[in-house]
N, C-alpha and C positions, 0 to 999 in steps of 0.2 A: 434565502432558503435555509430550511432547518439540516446544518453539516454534525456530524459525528470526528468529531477531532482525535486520533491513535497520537500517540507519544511514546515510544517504550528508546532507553537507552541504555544500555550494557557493554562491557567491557571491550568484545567483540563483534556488536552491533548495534544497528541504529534504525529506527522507523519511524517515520512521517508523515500521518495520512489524514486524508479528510474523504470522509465517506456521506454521504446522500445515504438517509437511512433509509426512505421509502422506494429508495431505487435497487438498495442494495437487500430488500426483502423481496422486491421482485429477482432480480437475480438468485439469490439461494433461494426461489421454490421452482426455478428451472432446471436446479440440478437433479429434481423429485420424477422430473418426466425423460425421460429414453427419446424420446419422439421430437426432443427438443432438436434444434442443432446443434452443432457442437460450442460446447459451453466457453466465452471469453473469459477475460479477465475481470474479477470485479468492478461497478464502475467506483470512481472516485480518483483521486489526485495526490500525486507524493510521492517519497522514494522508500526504498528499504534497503540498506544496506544488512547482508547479514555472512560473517567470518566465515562461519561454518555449520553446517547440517547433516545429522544424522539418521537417516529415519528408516525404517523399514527394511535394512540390508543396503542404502545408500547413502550415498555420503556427496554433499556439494562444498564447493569451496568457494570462497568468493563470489557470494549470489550477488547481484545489483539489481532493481528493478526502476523504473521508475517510470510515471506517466501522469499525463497531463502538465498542468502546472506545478510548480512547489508549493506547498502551503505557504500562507505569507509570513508564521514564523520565521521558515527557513530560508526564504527571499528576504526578509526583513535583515537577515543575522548577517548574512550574506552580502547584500552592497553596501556598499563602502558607507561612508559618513561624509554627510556633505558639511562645510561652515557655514 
């Protein structure tokens, strides 16, 4: 299936994602309806680490996220090496 691959990597952060475009366009036009239920997580797979956030008068420290599987970059990077 057609994934949308996120990569971003920064001094204080890191993110990892693989995103379902056509899934993930159904989701953001649910956020357009009130009547929807209440809105989940976008769908897709990966983590995100992020140091720190600022936004709007609040401030998060040490976000984690992560769901589903890892992308297999970062499962790839990640076990060990076999001989």
């Amino acid at each position: 299936p057609l994934m949308l691959t996120l990569k971003l990597d920064g001094p204080d952060s890191h993110a990892d994602l693989q995103l379902p475009p056509v899934a993930l366009a159904d989701w953001w036009e649910k956020t357009a309806h009130a009547q929807q239920p209440p809105l989940a997580l976008p769908p897709g797979t990966g983590k995100i680490d992020i140091g720190k956030i600022n936004a709007a008068g609040i401030s998060i420290e040490g976000l984690h996220l992560e769901t589903g599987v890892a992308p297999a970059s970062a499962a790839s990077a990640a076990a060990p090496k076999r001989p």
